[in-house]
mmCIF file of the N, C-alpha and C atoms, coordinates in Angstrom:
data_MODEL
# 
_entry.id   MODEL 
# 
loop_
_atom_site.group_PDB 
_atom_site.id 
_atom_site.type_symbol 
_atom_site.label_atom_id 
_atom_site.label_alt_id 
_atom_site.label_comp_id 
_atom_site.label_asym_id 
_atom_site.label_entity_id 
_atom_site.label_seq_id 
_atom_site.pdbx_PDB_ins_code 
_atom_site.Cartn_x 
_atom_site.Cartn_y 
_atom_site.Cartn_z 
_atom_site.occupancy 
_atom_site.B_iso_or_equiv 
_atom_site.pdbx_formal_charge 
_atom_site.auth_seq_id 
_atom_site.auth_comp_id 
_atom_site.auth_asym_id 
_atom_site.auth_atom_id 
_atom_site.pdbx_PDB_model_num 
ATOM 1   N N  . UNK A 1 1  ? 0.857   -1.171 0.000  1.00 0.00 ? 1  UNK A N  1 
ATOM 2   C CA . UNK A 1 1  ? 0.000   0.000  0.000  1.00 0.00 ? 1  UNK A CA 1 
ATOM 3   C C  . UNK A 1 1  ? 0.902   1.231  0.000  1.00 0.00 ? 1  UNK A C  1 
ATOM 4   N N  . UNK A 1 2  ? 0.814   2.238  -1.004 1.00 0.00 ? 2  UNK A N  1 
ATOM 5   C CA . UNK A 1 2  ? 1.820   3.545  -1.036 1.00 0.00 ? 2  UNK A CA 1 
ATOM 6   C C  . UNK A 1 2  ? 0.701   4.712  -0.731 1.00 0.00 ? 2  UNK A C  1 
ATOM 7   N N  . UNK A 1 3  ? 0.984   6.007  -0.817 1.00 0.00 ? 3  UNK A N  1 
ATOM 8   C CA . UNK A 1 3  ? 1.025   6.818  0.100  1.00 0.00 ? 3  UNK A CA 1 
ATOM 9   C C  . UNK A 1 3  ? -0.821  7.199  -0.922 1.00 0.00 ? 3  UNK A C  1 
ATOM 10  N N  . UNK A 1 4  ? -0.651  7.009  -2.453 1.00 0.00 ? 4  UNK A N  1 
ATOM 11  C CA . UNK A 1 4  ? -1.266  7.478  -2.922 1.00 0.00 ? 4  UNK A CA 1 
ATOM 12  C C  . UNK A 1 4  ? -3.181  6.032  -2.573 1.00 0.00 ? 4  UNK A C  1 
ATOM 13  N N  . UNK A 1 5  ? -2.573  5.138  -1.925 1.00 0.00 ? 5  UNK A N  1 
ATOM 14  C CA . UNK A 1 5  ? -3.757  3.978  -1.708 1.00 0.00 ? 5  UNK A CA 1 
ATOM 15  C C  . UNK A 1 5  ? -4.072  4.434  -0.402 1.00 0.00 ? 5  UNK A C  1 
ATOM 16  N N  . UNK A 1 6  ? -3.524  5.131  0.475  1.00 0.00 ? 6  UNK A N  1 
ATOM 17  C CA . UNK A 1 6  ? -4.501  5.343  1.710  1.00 0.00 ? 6  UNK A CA 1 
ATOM 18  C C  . UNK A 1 6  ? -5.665  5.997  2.066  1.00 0.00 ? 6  UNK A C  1 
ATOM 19  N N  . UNK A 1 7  ? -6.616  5.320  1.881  1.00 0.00 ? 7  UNK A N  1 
ATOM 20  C CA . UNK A 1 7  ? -7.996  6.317  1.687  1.00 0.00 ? 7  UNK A CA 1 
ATOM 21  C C  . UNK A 1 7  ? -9.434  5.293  2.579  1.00 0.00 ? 7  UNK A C  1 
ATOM 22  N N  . UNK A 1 8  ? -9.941  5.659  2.707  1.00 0.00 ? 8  UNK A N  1 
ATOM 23  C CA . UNK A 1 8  ? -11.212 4.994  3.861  1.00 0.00 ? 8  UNK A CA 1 
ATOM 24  C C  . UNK A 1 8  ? -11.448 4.118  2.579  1.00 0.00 ? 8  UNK A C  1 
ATOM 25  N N  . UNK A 1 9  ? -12.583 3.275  3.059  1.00 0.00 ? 9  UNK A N  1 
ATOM 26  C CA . UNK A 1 9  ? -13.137 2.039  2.041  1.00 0.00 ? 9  UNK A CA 1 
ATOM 27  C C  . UNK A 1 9  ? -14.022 2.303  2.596  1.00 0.00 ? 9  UNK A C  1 
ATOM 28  N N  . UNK A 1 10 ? -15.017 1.778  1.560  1.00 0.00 ? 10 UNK A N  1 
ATOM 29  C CA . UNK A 1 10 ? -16.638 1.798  0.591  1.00 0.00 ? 10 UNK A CA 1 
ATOM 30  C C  . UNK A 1 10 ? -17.732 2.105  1.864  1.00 0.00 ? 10 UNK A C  1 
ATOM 31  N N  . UNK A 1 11 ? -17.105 1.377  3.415  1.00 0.00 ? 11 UNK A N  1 
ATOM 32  C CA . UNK A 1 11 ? -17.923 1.824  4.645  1.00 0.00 ? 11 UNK A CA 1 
ATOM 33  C C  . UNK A 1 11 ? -17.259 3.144  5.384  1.00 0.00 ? 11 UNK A C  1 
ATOM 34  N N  . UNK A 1 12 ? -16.084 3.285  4.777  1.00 0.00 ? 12 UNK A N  1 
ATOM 35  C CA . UNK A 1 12 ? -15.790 5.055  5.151  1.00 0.00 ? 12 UNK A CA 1 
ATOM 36  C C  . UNK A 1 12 ? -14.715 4.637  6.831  1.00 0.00 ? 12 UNK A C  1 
ATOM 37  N N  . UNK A 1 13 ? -14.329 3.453  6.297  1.00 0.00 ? 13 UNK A N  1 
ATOM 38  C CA . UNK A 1 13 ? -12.971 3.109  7.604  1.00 0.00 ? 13 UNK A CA 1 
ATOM 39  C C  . UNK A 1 13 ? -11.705 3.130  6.800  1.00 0.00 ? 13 UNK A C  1 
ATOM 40  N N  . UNK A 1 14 ? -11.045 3.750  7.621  1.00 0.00 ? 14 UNK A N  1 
ATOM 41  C CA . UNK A 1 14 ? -9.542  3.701  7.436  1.00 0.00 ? 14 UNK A CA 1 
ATOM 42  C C  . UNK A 1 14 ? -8.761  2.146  7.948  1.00 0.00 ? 14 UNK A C  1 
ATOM 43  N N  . UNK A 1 15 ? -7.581  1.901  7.042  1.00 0.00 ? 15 UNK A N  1 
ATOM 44  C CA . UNK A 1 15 ? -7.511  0.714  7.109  1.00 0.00 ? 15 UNK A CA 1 
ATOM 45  C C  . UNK A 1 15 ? -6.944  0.174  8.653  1.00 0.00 ? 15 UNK A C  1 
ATOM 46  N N  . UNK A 1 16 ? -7.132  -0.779 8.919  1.00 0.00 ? 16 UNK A N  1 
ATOM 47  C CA . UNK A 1 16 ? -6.535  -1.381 10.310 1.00 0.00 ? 16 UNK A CA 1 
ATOM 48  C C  . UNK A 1 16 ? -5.043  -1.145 10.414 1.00 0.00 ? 16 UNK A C  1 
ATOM 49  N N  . UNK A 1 17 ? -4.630  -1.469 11.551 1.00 0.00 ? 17 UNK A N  1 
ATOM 50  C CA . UNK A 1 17 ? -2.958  -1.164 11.982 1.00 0.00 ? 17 UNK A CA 1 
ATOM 51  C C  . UNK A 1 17 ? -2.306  -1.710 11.049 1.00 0.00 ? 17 UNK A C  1 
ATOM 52  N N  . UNK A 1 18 ? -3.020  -3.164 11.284 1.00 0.00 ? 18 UNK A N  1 
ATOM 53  C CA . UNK A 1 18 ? -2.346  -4.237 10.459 1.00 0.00 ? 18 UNK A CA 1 
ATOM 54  C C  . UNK A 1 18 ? -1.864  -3.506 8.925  1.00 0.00 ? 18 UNK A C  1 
ATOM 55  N N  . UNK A 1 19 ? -3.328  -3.100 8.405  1.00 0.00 ? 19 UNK A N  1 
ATOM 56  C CA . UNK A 1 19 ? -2.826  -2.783 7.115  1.00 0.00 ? 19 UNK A CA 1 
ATOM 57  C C  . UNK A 1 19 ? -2.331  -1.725 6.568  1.00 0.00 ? 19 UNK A C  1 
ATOM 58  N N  . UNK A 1 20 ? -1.993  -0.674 7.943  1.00 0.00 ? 20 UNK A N  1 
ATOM 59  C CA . UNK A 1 20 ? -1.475  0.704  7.389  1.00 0.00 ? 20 UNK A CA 1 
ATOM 60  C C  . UNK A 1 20 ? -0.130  0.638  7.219  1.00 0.00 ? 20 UNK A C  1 
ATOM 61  N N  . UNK A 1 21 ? 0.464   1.543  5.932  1.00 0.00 ? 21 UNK A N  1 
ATOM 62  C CA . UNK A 1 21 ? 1.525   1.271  5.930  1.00 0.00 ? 21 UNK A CA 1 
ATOM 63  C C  . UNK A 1 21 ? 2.706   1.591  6.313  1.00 0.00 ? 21 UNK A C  1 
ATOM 64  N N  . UNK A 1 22 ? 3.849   1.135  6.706  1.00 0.00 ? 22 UNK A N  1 
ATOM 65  C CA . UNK A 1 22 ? 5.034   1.840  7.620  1.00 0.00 ? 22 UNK A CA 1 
ATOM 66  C C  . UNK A 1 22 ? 6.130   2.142  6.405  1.00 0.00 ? 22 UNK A C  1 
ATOM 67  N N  . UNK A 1 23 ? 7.182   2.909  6.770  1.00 0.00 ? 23 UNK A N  1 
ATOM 68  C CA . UNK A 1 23 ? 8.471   3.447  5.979  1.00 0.00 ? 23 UNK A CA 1 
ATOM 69  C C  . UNK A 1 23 ? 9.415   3.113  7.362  1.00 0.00 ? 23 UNK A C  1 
ATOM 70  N N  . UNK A 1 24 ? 10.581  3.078  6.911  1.00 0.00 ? 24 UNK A N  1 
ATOM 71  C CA . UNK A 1 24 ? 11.465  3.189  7.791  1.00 0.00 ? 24 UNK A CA 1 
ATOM 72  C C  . UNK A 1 24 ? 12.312  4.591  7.645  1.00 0.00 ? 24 UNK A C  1 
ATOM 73  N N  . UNK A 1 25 ? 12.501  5.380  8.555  1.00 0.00 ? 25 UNK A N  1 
ATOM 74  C CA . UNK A 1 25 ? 13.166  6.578  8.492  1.00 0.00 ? 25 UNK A CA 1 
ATOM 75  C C  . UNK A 1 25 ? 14.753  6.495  9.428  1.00 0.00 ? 25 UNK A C  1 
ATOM 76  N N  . UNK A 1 26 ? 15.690  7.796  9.330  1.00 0.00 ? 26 UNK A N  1 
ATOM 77  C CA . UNK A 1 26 ? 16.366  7.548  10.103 1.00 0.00 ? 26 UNK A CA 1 
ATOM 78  C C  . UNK A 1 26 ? 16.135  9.462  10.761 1.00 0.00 ? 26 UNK A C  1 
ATOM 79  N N  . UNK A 1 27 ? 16.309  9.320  12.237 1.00 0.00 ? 27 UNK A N  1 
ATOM 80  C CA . UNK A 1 27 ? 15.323  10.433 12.989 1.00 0.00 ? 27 UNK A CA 1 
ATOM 81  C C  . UNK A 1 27 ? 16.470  10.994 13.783 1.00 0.00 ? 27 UNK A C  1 
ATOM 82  N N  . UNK A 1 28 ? 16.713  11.886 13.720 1.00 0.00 ? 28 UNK A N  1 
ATOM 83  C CA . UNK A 1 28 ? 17.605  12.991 14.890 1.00 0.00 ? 28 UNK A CA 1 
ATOM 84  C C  . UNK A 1 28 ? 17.302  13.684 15.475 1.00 0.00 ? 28 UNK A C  1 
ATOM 85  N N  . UNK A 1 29 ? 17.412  14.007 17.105 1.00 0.00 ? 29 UNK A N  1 
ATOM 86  C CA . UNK A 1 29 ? 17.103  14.755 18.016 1.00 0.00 ? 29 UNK A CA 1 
ATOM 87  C C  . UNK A 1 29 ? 17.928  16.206 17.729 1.00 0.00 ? 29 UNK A C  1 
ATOM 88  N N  . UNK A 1 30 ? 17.151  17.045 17.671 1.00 0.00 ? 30 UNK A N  1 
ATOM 89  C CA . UNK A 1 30 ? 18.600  18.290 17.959 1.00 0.00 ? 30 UNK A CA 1 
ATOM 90  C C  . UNK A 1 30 ? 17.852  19.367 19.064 1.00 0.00 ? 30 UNK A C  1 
ATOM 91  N N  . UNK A 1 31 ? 17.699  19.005 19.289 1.00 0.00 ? 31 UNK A N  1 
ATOM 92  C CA . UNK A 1 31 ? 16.990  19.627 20.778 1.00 0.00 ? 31 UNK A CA 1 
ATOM 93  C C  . UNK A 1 31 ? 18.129  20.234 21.474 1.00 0.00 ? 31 UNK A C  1 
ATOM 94  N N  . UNK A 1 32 ? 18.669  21.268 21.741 1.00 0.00 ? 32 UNK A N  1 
ATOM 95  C CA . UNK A 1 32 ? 20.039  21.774 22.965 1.00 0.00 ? 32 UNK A CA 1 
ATOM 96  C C  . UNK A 1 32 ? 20.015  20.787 24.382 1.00 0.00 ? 32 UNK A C  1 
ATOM 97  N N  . UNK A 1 33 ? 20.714  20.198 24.499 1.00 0.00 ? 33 UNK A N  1 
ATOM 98  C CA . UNK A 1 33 ? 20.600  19.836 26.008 1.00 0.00 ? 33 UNK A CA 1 
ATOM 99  C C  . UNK A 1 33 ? 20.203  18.324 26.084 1.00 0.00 ? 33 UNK A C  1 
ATOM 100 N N  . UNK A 1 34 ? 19.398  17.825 25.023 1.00 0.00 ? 34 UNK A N  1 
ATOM 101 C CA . UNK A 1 34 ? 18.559  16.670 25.054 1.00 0.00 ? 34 UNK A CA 1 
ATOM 102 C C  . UNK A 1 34 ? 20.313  15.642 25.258 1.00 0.00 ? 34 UNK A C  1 
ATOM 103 N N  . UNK A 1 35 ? 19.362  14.204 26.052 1.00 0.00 ? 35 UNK A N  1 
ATOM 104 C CA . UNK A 1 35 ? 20.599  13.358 26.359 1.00 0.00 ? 35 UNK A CA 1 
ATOM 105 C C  . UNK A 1 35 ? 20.961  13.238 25.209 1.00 0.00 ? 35 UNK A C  1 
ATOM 106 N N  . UNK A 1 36 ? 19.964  13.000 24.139 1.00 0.00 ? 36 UNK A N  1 
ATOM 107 C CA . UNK A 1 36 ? 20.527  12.154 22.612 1.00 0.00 ? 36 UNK A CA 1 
ATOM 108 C C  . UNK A 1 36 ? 20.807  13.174 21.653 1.00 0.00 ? 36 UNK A C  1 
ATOM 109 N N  . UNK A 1 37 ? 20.902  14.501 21.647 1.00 0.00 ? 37 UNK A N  1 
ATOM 110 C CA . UNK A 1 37 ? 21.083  15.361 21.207 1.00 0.00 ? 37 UNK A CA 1 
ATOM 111 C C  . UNK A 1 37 ? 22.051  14.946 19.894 1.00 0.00 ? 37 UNK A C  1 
ATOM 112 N N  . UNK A 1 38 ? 21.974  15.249 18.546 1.00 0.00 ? 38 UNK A N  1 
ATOM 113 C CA . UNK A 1 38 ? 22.840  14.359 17.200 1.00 0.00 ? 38 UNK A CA 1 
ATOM 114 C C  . UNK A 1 38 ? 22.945  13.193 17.516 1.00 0.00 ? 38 UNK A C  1 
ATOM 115 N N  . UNK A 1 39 ? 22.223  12.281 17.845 1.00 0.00 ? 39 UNK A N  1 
ATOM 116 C CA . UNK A 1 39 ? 22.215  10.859 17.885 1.00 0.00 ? 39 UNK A CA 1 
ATOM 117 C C  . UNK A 1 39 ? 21.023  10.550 16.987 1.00 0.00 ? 39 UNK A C  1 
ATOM 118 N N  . UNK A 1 40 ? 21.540  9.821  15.820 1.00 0.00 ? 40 UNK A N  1 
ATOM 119 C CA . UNK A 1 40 ? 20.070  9.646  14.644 1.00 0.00 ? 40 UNK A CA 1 
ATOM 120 C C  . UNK A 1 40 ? 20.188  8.039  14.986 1.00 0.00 ? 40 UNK A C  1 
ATOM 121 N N  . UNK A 1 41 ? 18.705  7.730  15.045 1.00 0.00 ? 41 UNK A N  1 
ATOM 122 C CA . UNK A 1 41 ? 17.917  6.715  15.173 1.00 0.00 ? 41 UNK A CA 1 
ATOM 123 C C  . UNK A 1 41 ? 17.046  5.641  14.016 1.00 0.00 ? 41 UNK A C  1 
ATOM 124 N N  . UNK A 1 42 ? 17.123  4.484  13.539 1.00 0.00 ? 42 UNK A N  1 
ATOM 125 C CA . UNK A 1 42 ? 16.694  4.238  12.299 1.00 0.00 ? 42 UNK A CA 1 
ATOM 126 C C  . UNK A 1 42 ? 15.121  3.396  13.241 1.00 0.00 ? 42 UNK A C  1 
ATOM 127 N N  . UNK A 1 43 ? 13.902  3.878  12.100 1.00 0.00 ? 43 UNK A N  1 
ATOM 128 C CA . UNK A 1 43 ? 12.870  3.503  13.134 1.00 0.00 ? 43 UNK A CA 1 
ATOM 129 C C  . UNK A 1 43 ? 11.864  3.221  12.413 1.00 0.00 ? 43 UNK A C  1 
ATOM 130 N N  . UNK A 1 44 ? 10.822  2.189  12.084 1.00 0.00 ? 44 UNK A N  1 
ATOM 131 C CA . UNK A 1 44 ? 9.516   2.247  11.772 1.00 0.00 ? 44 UNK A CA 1 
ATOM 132 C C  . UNK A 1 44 ? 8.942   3.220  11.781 1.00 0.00 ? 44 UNK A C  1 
ATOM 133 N N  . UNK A 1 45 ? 8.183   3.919  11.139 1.00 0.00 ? 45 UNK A N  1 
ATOM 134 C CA . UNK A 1 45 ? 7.141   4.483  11.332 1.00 0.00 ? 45 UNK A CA 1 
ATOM 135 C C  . UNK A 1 45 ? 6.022   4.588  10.421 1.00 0.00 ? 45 UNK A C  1 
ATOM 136 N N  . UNK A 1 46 ? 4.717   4.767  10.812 1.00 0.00 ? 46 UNK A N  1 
ATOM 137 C CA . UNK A 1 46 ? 3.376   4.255  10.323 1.00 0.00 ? 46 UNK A CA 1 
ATOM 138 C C  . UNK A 1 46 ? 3.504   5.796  9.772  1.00 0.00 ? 46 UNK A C  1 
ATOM 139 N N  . UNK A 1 47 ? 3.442   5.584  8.071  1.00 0.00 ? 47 UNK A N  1 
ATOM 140 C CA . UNK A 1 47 ? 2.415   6.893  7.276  1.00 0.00 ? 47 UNK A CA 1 
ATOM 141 C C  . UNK A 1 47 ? 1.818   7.216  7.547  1.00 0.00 ? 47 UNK A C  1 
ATOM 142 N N  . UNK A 1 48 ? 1.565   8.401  7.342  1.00 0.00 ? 48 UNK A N  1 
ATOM 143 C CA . UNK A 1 48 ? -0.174  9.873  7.415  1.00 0.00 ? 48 UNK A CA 1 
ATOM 144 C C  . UNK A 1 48 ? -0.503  9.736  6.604  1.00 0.00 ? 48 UNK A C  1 
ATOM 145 N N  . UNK A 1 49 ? -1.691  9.692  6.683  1.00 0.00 ? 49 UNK A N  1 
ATOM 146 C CA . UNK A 1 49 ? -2.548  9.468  5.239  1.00 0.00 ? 49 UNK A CA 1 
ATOM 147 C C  . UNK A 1 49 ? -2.241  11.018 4.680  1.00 0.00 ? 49 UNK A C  1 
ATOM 148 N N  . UNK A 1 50 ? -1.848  11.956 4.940  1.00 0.00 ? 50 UNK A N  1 
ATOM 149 C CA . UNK A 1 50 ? -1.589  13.158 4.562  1.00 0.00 ? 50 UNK A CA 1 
ATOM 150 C C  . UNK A 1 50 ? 0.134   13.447 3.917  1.00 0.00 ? 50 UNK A C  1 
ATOM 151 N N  . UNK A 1 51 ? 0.916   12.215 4.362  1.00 0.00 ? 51 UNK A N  1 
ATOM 152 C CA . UNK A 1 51 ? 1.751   12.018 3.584  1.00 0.00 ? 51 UNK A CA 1 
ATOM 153 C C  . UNK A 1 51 ? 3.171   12.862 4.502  1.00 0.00 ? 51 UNK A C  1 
ATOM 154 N N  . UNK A 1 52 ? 2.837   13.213 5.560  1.00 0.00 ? 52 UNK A N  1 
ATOM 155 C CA . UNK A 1 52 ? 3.647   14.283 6.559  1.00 0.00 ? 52 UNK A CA 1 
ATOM 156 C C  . UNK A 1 52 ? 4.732   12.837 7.526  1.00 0.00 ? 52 UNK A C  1 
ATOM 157 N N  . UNK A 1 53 ? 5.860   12.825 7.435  1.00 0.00 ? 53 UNK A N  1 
ATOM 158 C CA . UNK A 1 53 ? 5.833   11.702 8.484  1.00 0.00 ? 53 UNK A CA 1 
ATOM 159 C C  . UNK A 1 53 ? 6.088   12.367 10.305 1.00 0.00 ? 53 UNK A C  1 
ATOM 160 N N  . UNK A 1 54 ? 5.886   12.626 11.366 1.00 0.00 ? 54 UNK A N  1 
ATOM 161 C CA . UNK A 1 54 ? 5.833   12.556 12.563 1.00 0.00 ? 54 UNK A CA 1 
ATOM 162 C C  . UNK A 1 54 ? 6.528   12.341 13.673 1.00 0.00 ? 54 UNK A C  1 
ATOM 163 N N  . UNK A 1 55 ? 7.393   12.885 14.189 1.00 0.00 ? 55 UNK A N  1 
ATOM 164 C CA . UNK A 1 55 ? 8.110   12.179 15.633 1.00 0.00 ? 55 UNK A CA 1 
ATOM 165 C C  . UNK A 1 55 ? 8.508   12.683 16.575 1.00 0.00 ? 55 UNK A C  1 
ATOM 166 N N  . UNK A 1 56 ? 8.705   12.765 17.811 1.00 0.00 ? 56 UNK A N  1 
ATOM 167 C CA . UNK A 1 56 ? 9.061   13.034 19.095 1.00 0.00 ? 56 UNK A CA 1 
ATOM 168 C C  . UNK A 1 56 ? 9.771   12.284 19.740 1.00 0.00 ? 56 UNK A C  1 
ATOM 169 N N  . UNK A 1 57 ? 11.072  13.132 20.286 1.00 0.00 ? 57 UNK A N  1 
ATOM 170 C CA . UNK A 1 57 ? 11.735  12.273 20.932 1.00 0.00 ? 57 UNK A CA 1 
ATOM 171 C C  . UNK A 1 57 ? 11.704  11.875 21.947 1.00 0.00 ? 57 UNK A C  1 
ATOM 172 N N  . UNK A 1 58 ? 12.272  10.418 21.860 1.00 0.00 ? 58 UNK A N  1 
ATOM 173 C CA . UNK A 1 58 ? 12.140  9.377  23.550 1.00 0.00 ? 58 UNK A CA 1 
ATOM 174 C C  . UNK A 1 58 ? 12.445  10.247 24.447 1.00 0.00 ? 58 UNK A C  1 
ATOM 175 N N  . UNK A 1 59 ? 13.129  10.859 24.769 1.00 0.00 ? 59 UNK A N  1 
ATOM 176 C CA . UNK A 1 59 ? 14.102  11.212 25.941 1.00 0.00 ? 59 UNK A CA 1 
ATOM 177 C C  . UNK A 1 59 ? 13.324  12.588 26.173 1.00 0.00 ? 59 UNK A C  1 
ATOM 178 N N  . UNK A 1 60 ? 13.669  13.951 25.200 1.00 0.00 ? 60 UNK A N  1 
ATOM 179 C CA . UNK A 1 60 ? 13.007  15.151 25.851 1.00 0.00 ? 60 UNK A CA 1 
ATOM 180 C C  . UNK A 1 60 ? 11.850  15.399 24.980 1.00 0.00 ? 60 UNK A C  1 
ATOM 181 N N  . UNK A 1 61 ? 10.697  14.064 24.472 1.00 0.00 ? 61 UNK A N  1 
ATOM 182 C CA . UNK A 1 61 ? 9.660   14.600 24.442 1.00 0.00 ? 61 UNK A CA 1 
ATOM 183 C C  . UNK A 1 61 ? 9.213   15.958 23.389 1.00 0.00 ? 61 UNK A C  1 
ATOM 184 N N  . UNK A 1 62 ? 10.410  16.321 22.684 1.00 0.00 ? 62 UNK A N  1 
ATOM 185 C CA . UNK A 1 62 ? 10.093  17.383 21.345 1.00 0.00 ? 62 UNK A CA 1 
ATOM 186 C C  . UNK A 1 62 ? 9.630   17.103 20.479 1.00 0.00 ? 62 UNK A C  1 
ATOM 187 N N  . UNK A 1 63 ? 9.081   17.569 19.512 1.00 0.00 ? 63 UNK A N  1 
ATOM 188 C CA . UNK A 1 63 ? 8.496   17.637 18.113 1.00 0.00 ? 63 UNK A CA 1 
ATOM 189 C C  . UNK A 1 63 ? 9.801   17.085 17.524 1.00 0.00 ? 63 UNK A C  1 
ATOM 190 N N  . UNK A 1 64 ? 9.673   15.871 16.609 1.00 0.00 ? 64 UNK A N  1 
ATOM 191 C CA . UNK A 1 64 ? 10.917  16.039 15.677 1.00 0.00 ? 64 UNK A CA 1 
ATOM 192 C C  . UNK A 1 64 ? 10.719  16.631 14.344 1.00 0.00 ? 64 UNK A C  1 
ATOM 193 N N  . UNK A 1 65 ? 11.701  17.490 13.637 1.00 0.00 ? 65 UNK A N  1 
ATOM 194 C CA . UNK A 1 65 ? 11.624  17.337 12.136 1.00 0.00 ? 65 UNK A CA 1 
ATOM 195 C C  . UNK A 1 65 ? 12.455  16.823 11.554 1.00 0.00 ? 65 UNK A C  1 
ATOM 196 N N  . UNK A 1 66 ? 13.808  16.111 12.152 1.00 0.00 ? 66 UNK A N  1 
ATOM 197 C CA . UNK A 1 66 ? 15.209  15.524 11.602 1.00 0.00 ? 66 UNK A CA 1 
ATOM 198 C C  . UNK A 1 66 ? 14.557  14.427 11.234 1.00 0.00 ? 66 UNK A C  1 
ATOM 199 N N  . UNK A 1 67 ? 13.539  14.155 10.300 1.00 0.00 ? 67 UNK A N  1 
ATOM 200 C CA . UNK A 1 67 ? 13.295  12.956 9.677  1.00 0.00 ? 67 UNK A CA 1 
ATOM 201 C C  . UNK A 1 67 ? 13.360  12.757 8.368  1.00 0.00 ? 67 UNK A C  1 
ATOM 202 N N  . UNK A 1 68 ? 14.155  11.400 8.212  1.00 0.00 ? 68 UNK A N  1 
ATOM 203 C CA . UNK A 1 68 ? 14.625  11.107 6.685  1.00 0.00 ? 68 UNK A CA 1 
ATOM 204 C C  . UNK A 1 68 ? 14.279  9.686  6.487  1.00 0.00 ? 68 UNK A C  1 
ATOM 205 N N  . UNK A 1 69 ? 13.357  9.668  5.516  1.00 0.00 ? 69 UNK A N  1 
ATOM 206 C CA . UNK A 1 69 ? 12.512  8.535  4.605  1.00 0.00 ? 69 UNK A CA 1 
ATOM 207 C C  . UNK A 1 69 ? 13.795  7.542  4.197  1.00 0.00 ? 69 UNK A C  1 
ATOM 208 N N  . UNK A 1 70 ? 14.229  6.001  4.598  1.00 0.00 ? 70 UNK A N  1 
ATOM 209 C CA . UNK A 1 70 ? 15.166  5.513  3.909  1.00 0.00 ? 70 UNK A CA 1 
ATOM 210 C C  . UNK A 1 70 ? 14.905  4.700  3.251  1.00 0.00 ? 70 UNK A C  1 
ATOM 211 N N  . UNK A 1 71 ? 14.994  5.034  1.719  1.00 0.00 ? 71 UNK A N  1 
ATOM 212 C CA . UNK A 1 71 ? 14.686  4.301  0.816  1.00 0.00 ? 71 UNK A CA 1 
ATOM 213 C C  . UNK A 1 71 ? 15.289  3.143  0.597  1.00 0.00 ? 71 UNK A C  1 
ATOM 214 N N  . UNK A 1 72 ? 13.794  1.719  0.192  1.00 0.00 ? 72 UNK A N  1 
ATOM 215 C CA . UNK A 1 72 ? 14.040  0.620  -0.015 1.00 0.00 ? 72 UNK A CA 1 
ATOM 216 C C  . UNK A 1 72 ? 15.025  -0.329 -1.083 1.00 0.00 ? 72 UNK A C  1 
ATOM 217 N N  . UNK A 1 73 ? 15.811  -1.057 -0.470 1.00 0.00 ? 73 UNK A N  1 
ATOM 218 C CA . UNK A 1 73 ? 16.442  -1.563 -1.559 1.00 0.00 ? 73 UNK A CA 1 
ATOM 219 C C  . UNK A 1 73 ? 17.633  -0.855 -1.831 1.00 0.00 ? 73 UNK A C  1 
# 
């Protein structure tokens, strides 16, 4: 399932966990101060159906934007 198949079905549900789909990214904290502060992380994460990917870090709890899509193969 790619970014452009995520859409509710015919009863207007979005698909189950099971079937939503994940990317693997690799994610960096740069937060001042944070323990992991430049420590990038390679991680699952479940697509937005809006196509935005999402993260916060373990440790101080920030918004991430150091996220990079790592392409398959």
């Amino acid at each position: 399932m790619d970014l452009m198949q995520i859409t509710k079905n015919e009863n207007g549900d979005w698909p189950t966990l099971e079937e939503w789909p994940t990317v693997e990214a690799d994610v960096t904290c740069r937060t001042p101060g944070c323990p992991v502060e430049g420590v990038t992380y390679r991680i699952t994460m479940y697509r937005n159906a809006d196509g935005v990917l999402r993260a916060h870090c373990g440790r101080c709890n920030t918004p991430n934007d150091d996220i990079i899509e790592v392409p398959h193969g």
